[in-house]
RODRENLUM-174628 format. One record per residue: residue in one letter; x, y, z of N, C-alpha, C in turn; residue number from 0. Coordinates in Angstrom, 2 decimals. Atoms other than C-alpha are relative to their C-alpha. Layout:
BEGIN
   resn        nu        nv        nw       cau       cav       caw        cu        cv        cw   resi
      a         X         Y         Z         X         Y         Z         X         Y         Z    NUM
...
This chain:
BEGIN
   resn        nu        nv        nw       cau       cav       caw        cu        cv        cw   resi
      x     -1.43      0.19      0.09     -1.86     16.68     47.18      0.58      1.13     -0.86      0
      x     -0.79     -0.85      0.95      0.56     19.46     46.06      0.40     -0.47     -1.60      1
      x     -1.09      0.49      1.75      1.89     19.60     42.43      1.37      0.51      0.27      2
      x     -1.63     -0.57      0.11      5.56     19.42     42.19      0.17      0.26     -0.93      3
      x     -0.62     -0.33      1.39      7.79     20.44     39.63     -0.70      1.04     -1.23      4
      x      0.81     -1.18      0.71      5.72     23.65     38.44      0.63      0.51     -1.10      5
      x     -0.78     -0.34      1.39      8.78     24.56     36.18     -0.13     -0.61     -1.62      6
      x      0.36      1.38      0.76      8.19     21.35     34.27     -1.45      0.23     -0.79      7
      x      1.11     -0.28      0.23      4.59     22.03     34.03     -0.22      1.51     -1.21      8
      x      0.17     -1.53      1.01      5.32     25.65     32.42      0.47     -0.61     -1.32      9
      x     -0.53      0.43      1.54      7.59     24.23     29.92     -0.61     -0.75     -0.42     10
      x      1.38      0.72      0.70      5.02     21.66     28.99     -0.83      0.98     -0.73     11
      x      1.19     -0.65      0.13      2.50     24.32     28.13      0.88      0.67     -0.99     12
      x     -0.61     -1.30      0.98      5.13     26.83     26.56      0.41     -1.15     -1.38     13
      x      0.20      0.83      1.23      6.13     23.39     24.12     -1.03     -0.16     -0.30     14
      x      0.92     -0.13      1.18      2.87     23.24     23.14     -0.81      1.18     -0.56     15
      x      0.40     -1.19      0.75      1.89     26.75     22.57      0.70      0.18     -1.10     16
      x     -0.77      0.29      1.05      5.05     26.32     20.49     -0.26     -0.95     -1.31     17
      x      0.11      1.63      1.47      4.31     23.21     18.39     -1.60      0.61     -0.43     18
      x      1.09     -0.53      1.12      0.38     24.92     17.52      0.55      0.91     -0.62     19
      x     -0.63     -1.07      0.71      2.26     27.80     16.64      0.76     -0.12     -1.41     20
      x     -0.65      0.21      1.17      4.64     26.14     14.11     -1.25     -0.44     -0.84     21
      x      0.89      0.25      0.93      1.57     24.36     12.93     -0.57      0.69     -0.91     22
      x      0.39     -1.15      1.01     -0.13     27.68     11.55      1.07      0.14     -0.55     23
      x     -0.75     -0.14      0.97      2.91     28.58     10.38      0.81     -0.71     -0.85     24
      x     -0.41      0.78      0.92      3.54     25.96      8.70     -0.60     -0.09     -1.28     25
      x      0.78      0.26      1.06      0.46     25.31      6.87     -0.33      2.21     -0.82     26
      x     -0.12     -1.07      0.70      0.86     29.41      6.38      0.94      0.06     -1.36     27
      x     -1.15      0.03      0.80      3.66     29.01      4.61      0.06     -0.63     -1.31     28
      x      0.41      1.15      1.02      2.76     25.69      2.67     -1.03      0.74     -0.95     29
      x      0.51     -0.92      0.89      0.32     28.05      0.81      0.19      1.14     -0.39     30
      x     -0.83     -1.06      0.61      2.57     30.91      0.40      0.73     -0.56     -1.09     31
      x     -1.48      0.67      0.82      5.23     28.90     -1.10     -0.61     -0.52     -0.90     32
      x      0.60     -0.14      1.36      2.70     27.69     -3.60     -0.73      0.91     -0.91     33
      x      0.53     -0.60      0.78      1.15     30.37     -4.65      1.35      1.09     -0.29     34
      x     -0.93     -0.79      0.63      4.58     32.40     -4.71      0.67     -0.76     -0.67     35
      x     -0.93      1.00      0.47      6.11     29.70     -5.98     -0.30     -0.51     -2.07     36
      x      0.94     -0.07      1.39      3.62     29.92     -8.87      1.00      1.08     -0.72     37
      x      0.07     -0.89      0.54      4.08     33.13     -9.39      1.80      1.07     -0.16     38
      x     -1.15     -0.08      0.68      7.86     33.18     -9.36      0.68     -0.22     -1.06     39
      x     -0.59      0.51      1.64      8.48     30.84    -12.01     -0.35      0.59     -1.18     40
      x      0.01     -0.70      1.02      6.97     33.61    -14.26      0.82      1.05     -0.05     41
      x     -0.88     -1.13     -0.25      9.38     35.93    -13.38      1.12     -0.14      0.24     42
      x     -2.10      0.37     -0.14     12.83     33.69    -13.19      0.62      0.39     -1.58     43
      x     -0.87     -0.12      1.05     13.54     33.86    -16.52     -0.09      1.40     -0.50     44
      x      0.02     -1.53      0.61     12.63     37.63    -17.30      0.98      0.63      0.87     45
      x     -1.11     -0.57     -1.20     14.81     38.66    -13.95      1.17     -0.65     -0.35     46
      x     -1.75      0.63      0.69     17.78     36.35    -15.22      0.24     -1.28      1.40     47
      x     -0.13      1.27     -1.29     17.60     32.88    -12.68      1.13     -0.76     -0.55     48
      x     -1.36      0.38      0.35     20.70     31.52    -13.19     -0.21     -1.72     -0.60     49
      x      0.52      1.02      1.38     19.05     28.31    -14.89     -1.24      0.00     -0.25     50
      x      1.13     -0.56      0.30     16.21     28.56    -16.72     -1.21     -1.43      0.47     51
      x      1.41      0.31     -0.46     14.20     25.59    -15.39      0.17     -0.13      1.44     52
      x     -0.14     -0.08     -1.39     15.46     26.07    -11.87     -1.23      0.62      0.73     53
      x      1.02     -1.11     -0.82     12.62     28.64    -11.15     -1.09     -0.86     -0.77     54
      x      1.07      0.75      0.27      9.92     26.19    -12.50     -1.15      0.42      1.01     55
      x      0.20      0.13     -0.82      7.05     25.99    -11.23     -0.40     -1.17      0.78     56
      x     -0.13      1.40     -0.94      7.27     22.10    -10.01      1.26      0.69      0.98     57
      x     -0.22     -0.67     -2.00      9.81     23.87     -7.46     -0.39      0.25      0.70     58
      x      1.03     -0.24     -0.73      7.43     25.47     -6.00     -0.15     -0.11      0.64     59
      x      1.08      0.76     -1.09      5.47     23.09     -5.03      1.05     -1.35      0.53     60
      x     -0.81      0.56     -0.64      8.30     21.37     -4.38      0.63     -0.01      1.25     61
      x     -0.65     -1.18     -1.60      9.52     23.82     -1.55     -1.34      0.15      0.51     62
      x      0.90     -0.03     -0.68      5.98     23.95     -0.62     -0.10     -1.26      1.07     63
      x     -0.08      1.40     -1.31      5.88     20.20      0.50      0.87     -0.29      0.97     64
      x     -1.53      0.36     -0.83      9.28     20.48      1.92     -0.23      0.46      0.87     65
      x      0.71     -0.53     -1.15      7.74     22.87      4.15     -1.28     -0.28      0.89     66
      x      0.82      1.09     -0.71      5.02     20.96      5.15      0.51     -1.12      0.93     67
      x     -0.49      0.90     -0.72      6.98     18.28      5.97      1.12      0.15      1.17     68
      x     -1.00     -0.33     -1.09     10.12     19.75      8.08     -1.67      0.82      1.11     69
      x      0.48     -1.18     -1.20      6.91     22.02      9.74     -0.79     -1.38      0.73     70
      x      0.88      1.27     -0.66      4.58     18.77     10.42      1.58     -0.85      1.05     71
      x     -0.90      0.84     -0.26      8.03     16.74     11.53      0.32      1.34      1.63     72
      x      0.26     -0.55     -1.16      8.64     20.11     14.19     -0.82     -0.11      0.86     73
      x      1.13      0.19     -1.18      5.19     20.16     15.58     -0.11     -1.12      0.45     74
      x     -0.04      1.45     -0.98      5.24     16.68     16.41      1.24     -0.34      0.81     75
      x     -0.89     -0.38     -1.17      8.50     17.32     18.07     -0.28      0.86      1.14     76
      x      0.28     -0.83     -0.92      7.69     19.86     20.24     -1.56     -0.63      0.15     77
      x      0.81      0.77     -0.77      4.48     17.84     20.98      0.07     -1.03      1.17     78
      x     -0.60      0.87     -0.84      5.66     15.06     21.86      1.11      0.53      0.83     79
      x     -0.27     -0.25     -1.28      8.11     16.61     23.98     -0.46      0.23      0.96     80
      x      0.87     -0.82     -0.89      5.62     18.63     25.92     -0.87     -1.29      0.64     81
      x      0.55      1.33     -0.30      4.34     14.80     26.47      0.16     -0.58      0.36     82
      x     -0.58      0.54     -0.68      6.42     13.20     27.45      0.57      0.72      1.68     83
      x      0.26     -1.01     -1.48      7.05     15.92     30.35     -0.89     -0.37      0.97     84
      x      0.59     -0.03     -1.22      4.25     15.69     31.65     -0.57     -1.70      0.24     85
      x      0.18      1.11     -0.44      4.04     11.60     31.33      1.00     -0.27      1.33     86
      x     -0.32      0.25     -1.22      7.27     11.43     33.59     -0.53      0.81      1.58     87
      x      0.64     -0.74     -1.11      5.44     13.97     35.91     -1.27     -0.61      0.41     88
      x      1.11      1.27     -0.74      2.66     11.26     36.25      0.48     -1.49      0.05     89
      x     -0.65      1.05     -0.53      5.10      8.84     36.79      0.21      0.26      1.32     90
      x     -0.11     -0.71     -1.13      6.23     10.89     39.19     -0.92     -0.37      1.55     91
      x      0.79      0.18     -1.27      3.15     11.45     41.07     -0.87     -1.16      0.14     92
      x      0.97      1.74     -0.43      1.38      7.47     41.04      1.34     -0.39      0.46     93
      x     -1.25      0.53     -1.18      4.93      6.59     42.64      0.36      0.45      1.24     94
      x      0.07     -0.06     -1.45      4.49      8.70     45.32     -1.15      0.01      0.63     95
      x      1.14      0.31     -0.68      0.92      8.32     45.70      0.09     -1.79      0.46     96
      x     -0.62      1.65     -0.31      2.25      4.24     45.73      0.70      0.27      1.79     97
      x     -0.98      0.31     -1.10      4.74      4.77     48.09     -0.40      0.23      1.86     98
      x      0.49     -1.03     -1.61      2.91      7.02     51.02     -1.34     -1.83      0.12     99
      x      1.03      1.44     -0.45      1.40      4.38     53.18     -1.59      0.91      0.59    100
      x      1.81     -0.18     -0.16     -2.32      3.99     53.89     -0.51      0.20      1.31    101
């Protein structure tokens, strides 16, 4: 039996090349942002940070998790989209393998 809806099928694949993609760069990031995040707060108050415990470094790792969490909260968007795609596309095809008589 043919596959329909091949467009469908691409964009499935291109959302989830997308959603691993954010994943590395997420968890890239989540360990940038702590180790720069370190290594900023020694350098807010000598550069002049416009409050002095603003550049802490519990920010940091504060902006580290924040980035974890908006990047984890993307990839499971763009997962689950790419999932739901291709569930109605096997709705799809067991309703017309149903329907075609025997």
């Amino acid at each position: 039996m043919e596959k329909k809806f091949k467009a469908l099928r691409t964009i499935s694949v291109i959302f989830k090349i997308l959603a691993w993609f954010i994943a590395v760069m997420t968890i890239v990031g989540f360990f940038g942002m702590l180790v720069g995040g370190a290594a900023l707060s020694q350098y807010g108050s000598k550069y002049g940070a416009p409050t002095p415990g603003m550049m802490g470094p519990m920010w940091g790792i504060f902006m580290a998790f924040y980035v974890l969490i908006v990047g984890a909260i993307s990839f499971i968007s763009f997962l689950a989209g790419a999932e739901i795609i291709l569930v109605i596309l096997a709705i799809e095809e067991n309703t017309r393998v149903a329907k075609t008589p025997t």
